[in-house]
N, C-alpha and C positions, 0 to 999 in steps of 0.2 A: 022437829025434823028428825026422821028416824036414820037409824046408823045407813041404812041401803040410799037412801037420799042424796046423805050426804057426801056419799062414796061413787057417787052422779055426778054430781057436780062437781067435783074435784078431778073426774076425769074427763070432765069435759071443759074443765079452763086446762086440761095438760093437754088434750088435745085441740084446742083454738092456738095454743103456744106453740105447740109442732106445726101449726100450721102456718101460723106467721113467720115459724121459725125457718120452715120450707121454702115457704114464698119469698122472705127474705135472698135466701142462701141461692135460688134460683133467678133473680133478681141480676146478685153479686155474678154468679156465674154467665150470664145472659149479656151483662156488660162486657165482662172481660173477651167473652165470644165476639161481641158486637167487635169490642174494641183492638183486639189481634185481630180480629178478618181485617180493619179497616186501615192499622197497620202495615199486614201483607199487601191490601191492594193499593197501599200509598206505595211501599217497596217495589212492589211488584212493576204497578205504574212507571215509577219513578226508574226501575231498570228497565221500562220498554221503552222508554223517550231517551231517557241519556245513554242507554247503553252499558253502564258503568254501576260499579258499589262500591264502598266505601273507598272512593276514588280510583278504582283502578277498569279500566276499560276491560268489559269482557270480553266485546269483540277481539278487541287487539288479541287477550286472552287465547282464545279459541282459535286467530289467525296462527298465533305461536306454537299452541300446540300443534295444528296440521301444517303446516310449513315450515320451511327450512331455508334460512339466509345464509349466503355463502356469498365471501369475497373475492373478485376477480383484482388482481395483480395489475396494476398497470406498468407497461412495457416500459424497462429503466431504458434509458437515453442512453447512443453509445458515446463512447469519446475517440476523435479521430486527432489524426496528427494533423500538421496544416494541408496536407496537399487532399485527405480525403482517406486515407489506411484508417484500418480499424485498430484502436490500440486497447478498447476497452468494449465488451459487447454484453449484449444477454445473450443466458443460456441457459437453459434447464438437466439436473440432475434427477436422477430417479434411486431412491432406495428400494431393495424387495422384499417381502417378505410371504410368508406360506401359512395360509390358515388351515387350523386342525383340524376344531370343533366340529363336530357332525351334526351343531344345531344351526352351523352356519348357511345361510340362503340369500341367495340375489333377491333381487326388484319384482323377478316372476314368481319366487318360491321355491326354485330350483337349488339343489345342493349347488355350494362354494368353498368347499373343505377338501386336502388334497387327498383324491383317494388312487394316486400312482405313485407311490414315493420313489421307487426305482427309476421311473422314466423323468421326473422332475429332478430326480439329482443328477442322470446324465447328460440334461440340457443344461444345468447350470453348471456344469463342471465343462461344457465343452466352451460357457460365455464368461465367464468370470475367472477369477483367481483362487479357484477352490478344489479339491479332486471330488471324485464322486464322495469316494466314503466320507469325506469331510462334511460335505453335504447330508449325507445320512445320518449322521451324528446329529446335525441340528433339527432333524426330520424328526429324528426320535428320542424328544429332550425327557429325562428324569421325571420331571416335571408330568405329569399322563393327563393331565387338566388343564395345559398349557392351549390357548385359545389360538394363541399364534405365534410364529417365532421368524429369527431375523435370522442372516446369514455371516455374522461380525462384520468385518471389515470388508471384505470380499463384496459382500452385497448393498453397500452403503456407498452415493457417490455416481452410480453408475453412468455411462455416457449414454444418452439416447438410442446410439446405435446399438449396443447392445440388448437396453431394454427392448425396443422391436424386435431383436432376435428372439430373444425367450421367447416374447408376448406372442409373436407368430405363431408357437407351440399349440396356444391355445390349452394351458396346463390349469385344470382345474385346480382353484385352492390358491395361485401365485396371484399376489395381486402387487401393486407398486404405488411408491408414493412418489406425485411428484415437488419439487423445489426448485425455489425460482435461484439461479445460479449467475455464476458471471465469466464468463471467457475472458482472458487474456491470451491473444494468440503468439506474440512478442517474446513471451516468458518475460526474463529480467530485460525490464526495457523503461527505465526512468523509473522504476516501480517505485519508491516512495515518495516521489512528485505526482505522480496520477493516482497512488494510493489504492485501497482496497475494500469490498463490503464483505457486511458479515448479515445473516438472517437480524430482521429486527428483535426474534423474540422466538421463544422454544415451539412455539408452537406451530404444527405442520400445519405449510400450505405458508407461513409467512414470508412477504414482501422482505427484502435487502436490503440498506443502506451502508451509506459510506461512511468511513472510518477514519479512513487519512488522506492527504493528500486532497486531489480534484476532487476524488469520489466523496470528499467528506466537503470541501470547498463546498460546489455546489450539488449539497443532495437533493437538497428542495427543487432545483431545476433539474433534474437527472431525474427523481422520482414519478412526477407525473402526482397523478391522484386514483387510488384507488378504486373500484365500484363493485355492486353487488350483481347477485342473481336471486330468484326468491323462486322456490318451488312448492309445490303441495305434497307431502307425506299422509302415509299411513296411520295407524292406530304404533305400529312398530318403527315406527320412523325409516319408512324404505321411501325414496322419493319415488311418486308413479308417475307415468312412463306421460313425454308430452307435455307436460305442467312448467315445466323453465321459462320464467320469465325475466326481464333484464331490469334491475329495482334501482341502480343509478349505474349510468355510463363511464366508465373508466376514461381518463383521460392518460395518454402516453407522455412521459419523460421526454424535456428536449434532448439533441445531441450538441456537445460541447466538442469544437475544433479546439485543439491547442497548436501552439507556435512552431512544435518540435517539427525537424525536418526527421523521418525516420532515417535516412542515410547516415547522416552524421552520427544522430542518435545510434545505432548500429554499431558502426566503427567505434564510437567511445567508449560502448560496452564492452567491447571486442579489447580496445586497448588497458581499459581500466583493469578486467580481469585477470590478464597477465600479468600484470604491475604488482595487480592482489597475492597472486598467487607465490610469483617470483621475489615479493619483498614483504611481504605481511604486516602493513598499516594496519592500525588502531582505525584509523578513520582515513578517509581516502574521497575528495570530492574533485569534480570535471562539470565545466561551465564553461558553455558556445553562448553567446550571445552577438548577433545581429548589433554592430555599432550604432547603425544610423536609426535605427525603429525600435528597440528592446527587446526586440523579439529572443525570445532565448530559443536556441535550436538544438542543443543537444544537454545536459543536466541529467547525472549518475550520482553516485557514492556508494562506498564501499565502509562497513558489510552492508547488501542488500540484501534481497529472498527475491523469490518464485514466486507472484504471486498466484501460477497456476497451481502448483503443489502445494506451496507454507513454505515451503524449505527458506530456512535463516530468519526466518518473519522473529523469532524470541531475541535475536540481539540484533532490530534492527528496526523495531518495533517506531520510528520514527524521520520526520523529515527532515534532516540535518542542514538541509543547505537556508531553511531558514529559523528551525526551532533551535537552534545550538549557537551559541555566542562566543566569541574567541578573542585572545590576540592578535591580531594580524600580522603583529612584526614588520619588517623592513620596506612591504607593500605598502603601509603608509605613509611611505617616502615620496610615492607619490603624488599625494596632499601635501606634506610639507612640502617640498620644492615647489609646485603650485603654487603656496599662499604666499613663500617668500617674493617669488618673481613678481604675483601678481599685487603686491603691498610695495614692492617698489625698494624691497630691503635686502636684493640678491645680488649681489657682487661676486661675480665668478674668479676675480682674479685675487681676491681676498684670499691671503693665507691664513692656515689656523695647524695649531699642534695636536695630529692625531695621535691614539694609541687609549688616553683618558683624560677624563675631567670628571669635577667634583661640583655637584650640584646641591646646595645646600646641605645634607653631613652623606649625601650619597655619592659614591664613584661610580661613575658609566664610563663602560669601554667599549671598544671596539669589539668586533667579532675575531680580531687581530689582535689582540692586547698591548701588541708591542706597537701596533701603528706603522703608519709609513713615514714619520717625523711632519714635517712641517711642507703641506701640501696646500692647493688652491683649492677654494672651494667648488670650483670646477667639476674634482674628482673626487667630492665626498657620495655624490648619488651615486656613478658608478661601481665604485668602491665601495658603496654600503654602507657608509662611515657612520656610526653615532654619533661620533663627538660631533659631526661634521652636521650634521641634522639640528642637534643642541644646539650649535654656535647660528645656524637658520632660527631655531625659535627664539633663544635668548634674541637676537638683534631686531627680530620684528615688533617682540613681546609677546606678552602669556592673551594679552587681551586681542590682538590683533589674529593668533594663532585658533585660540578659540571660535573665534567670528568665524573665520575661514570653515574649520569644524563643524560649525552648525550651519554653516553654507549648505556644505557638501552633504549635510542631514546625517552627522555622526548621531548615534543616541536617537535617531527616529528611525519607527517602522517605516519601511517602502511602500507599504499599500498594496503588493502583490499578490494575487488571486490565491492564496494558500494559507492552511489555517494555521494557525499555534505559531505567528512569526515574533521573537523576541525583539525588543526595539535598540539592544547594546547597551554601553551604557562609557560616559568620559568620568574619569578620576582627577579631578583638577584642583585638588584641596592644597594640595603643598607643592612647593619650587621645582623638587624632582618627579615628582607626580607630571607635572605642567613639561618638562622636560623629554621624561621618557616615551610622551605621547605621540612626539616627532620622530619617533621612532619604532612606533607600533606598540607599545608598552603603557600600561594602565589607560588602555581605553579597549572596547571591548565591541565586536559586530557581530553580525550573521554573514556569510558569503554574499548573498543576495544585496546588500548594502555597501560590499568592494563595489561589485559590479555596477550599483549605481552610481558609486562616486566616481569610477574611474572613467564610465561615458563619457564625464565632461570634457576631461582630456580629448576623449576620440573624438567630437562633437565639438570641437572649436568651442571649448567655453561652456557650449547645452548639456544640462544633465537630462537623461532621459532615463523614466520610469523602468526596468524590469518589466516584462509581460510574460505571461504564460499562457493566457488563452489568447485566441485569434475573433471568435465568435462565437453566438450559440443562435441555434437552429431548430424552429418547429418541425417537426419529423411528418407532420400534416402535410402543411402546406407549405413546405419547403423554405419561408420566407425567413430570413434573420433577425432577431427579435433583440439582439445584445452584440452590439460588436464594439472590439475594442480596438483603438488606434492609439500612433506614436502622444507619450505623454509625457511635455516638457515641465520638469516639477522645479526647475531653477536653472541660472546662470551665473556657477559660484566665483568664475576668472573670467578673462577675455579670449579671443582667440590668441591674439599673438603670445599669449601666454601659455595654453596649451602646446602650439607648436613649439616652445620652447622644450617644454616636460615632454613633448614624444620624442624628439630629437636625443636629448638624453636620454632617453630607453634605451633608444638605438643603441647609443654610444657602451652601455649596459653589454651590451651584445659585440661588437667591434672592439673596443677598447682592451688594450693589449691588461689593462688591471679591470677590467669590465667582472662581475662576478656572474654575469649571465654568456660567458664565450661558447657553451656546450651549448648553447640555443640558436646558433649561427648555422639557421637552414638553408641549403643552398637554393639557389634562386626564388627565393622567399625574404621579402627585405621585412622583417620582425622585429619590434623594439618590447622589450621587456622590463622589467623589474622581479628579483629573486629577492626570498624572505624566510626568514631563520626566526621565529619569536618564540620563546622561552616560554612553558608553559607552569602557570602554579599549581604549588603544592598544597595539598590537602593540610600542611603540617605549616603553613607559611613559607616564601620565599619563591622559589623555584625549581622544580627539578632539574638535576643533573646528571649526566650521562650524555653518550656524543649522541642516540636516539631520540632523546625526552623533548624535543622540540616537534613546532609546525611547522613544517618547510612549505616552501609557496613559490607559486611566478605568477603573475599577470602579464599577458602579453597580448599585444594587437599587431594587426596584419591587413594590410601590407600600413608601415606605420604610417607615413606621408598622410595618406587617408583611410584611418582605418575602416574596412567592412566589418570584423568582426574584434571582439575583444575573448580572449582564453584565459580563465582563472582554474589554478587547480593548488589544492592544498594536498598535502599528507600528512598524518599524524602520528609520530614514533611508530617507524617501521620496524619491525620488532628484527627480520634479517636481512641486516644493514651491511650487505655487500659491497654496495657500490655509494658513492658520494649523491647525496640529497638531490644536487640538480643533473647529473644522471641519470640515476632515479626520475626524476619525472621530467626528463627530456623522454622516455620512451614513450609517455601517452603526448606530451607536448608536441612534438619534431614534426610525428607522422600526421599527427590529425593537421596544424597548421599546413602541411603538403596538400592535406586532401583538402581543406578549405578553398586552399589559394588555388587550388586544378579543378573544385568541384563545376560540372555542369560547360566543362571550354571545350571537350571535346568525349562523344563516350570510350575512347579510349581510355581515358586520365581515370574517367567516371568506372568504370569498370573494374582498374590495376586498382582504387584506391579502395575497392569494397573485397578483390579477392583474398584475403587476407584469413577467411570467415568463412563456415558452409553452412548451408540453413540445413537443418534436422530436419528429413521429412516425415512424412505419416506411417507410422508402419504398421497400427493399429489393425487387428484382425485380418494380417497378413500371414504367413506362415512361416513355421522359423528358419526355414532353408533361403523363402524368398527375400524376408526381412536382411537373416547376415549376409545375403550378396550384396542386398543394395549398402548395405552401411559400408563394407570394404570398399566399395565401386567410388566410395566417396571419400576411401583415405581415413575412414573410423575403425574405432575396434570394437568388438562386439563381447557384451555380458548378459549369459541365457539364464534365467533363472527359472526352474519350473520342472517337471516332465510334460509337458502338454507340447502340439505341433500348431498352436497357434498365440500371436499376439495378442498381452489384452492389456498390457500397460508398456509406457516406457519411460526413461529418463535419462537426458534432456525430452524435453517434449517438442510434438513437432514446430519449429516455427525458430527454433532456438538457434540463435548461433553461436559456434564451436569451432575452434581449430583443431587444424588437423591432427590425427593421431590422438583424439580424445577418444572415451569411450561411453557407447549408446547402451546403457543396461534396461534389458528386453525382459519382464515380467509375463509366461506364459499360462494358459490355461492347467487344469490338471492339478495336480500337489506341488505345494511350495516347498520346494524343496535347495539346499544350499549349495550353491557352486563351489570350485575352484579358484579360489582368490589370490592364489599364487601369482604376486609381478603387479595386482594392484595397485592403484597410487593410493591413498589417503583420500581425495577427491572421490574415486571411483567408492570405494568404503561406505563412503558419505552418501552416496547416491542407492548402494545396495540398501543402507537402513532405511532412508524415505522408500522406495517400491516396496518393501517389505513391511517394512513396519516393525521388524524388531527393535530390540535394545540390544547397540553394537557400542562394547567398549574399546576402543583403540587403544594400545601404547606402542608409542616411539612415532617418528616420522620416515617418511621414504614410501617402499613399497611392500609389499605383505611377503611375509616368510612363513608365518602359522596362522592356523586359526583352529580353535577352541573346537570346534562342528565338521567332523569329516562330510567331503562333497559327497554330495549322493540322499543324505541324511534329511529324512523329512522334518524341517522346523515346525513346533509345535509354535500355539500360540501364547504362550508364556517365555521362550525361548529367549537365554541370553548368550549373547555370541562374543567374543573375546580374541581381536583382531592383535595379529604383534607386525608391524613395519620396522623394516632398518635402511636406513640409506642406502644407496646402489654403490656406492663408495668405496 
């Protein structure tokens, strides 16, 4: 084989090997082709049948991106007093604000950016709390990329009716948000018994719930259930025009009746206030309760708030008459006397040595120290006697007294429609522990827990549950879906035992050593019980000082058979002018009159509410027409502003106020600072809420200086620096 041959052949096994090698490699390739197509058309398949890949729905998918879910609000439930008043309603707020941006555009494509800033700031200065230029300032923020901007305070909150004012304008660029809100049209009116809501959550457009009180009792029944909307959007997410459909049906909030009579309710506020003002408790609570049904019909405390403004909501942040636990002092005298009579261990003609005794290595004494010497036991209830209460528990005993106690459901919750109720609590470890209990001392309640004990009394024997609601009501179909009636939770005595303990109430009242003689209303036959209990110290013991106490009465009316029972406590009135039961004979005397006259004749009905003036609407009135109506009514008038129209006030309309108080009138225009000259303290108080600054007081009385000459447009950082000195 020659070299050319060989050099044949050998490129012809390299090329049978290229070619296997070929065929091979297109083989490989041929597969993998075959094998992804047949992949794709398993996927492909597999997403035209299920819709879905790797679990996730692409319809759904694609439904999300061109659509738009949005939640409708279902209408909160209102809350009405018994007879049908509204005391708690829906209401809607609107915030504003002014979009810049020049890429802004509606639904059609049409600019949405404000391009009149002149004419937009002097509608808003004519509806709001802002002057023009203020207005202009926010028009033309630093910011030159600002998309959109708000109006502070001024433009947040608004009332409806004003947002229809602007909106009328028709102001390119102004657009508004709105928020689901809540009316109290009452102002201070039981407000931390019916309580308050707050937005569920930051984000706009969110539903409300309750917080305290009823509003928090029953949110779940008040709320209702929310529902959507589902629309179709653009590539730019504009919802087009027609596409709204209804994606689940909202359901509305029942409305909850409660027990309150608003009349009395009224009058109590009306009395408590003054009480507040003229003596200034620590704490301060008023209780109407309906003897024969539980029905409570009027229920306050001091301090309260607003809960249309907030004003005082930070120390008051709670419901006192059942989350706060106490001594009750002398008021529990009437359980002890109770259990002795009813144990069969009360000997009225039994003498005993007042003034002190010595209960195992403790001395208890009289609120008398010295005593009356050696008296019957007749006249230890009226007289208030501890020793006298002692020599009741020591003769029944510690076991027999206890019984009683847990009769009367010392140490348990009452089960009243309200939330965060504490349950008390009895100290019965040691001799004088077991002792002082007879006399309101180491054992511990809620007001709400007097009131139940002491029905049994007015009730021949029956204890009857506290109530606070009446009913609730599908706001549909009208029907009542939850009603509550009278609930007897025990029969701690007998009757004839009761009448004994009213009888001595009375005598409470009558009796020439009676400690309740200042409650001797005339033609009002009243039996009472008055209570002094020592409050503890943070440091052990108790404090002292002639204020450092709870003073109290419990009384019912008319006693023989009582209709109603009156409980009112005070807690270290800090100016302690006049003697404790004084002091709260001015909310006791009068309201007991209006009880026992309410509804005999509308005369009685009438003299017993004029006392009081309702605040009315001055809102978007003008300020000449506004200050007439306010003097026409015996008020006085504070104009804050340069503007000639109404756009805030305080009190708010609906409020009641006595005479010669003062209405301060928040106007259009620049906010600018009055004449505080002759102010009370009160009124001060009332200029910081409409405004909104930060006002430091010193001294009491009425204003002599202030920090900001009148006239002076308050900026918004502004601190103002109030001096009062008594009229004195």
């Amino acid at each position: 084989m020659n070299f050319s041959n060989f050099r044949r052949i050998i490129k012809n096994n390299l090329s049978d090997k290229k070619r296997r090698n070929a065929t091979i490699v297109g083989i490989i390739i041929g597969a993998v082709t075959i094998l992804s197509f047949s992949v794709f058309i398993g996927q492909f398949s597999s997403v035209a049948i299920t819709k879905s890949k790797d679990g996730i729905n692409l319809s759904d998918r694609t439904k999300l991106k061109y659509q738009k879910v949005q939640k409708v609000n279902a209408k909160r439930g209102d809350i009405f007093d018994s007879t049908g008043n509204v005391i708690a309603g829906e209401s809607t707020i609107y915030n504003v604000y002014a979009v810049l941006s020049k890429k802004a555009t509606d639904e059609n494509g049409k600019p949405a950016y404000v391009n009149n800033k002149e004419k937009v700031a002097e509608v808003l200065s004519d509806n709001l709390a802002i002057s023009k230029e203020q207005a202009l300032k926010f028009l033309n923020p630093s910011d030159k990329g600002a998309y959109q901007v708000e109006f502070g305070s001024a433009g947040r909150g608004i009332s409806i009716e004003a947002k229809k004012k602007i909106a009328s304008k028709n102001l390119q660029g102004i657009q508004f948000t709105e928020l689901p809100s809540r009316s109290y049209p009452n102002g201070v009116f039981a407000t931390n018994l019916v309580g308050i809501t707050k937005s569920k959550s930051s984000d706009t457009g969110s539903n409300i719930s309750g917080v305290m009180g009823i509003e928090k009792y029953f949110n779940k029944v008040l709320s209702g259930k929310d529902g959507e909307t589902v629309s179709k959007v653009d590539s730019n997410n504009n919802i087009l025009p027609g596409s709204q459909t209804v994606g689940k049906q909202s359901e509305n909030g029942s409305n909850v009746y409660l027990t309150l009579n608003s009349k009395v309710q009224q009058y109590v506020e009306v009395l408590s206030q003054n009480v507040e003002e003229k003596y200034d408790p620590k704490n301060l609570q008023v209780i109407v309760m309906n003897a024969k049904t539980g029905a409570i019909e009027a229920a306050t405390q001091r301090p309260t708030f607003n809960p249309s403004t907030g004003k005082g909501l930070e120390n008051s942040w709670r419901d006192t008459l059942v989350e706060d636990q106490y001594e009750p002092g002398s008021v529990m005298k009437i359980l002890t006397l109770s259990a002795s009579i009813d144990s069969e261990h009360y000997n009225p003609n039994e003498y005993f040595n007042s003034g002190s005794v010595e209960i195992g290595s403790r001395k208890i004494s009289d609120w008398d120290k010295a005593g009356w010497g050696s008296i019957p036991l007749s006249q230890a209830f009226p007289r208030s006697s501890n020793v006298g209460m002692v020599t009741l528990e020591q003769e029944m005993g510690a076991k027999t007294w206890l019984k009683y106690m847990k009769d009367f459901h010392m140490g348990q919750k009452t089960g009243i429609e309200l939330p965060g109720e504490v349950p008390g609590m009895i100290s019965f470890d040691h001799a004088s522990d077991q002792a002082m209990t007879s006399f309101g001392q180491s054992v511990n309640v809620n007001a709400i827990q007097m009131l139940q004990a002491i029905s049994a009394i007015a009730n021949n024997g029956v204890m009857i549950q506290p109530q606070i609601v009446k009913k609730v009501v599908d706001p549909t179909t009208g029907k009542t879906t939850q009603k509550f009636k009278t609930n007897e939770v025990g029969k701690p005595i007998k009757a004839s035992t009761a009448k004994q303990v009213r009888n001595a109430m009375r005598e409470v009242v009558t009796a020439d050593y009676g400690t309740g003689r200042v409650y001797d209303v005339p033609d009002v036959e009243v039996g009472v019980k008055t209570g002094t209990a020592q409050i503890a110290s943070p440091t052990g013991g108790y404090l002292t000082g002639s204020s450092n106490y709870i003073f109290s009465v419990a009384g019912m009316v008319p006693y023989k058979d009582p209709k109603y029972i009156v409980y009112i406590t005070m807690k270290q009135p800090q100016l302690m002018t006049e003697g404790a039961e004084q002091m709260i004979s001015e909310i006791f005397n009068p309201l007991v009159t209006r009880l026992v006259n309410q509804g005999d004749t509308p005369i009685e009905s009438t003299n017993a509410s004029s006392q009081y003036i309702t605040v009315p609407n001055l809102l978007n009135k003008s300020v000449d027409d506004a200050s007439k109506e306010v003097e026409k009514l015996g008020l006085q008038t504070g104009i804050i502003g340069t503007g000639n129209k109404i756009v805030q006030q305080i009190p708010t309309s609906g409020d009641k106020v006595m005479s010669g108080q003062r209405i301060v009138l928040l106007t259009n225009g620049a906010m600018t600072m009055p004449d505080l000259t002759g102010w009370s303290k009160n009124d001060v108080l009332k200029f910081a809420e409409i405004t909104g600054k930060t006002v430091q007081t010193k001294g009491d009385g009425y204003v002599t200086k202030q920090s900001i000459k009148s006239d002076k447009v308050l900026e918004d950082k502004t601190k103002i620096v109030i001096t009062l000195k008594d009229a004195n």
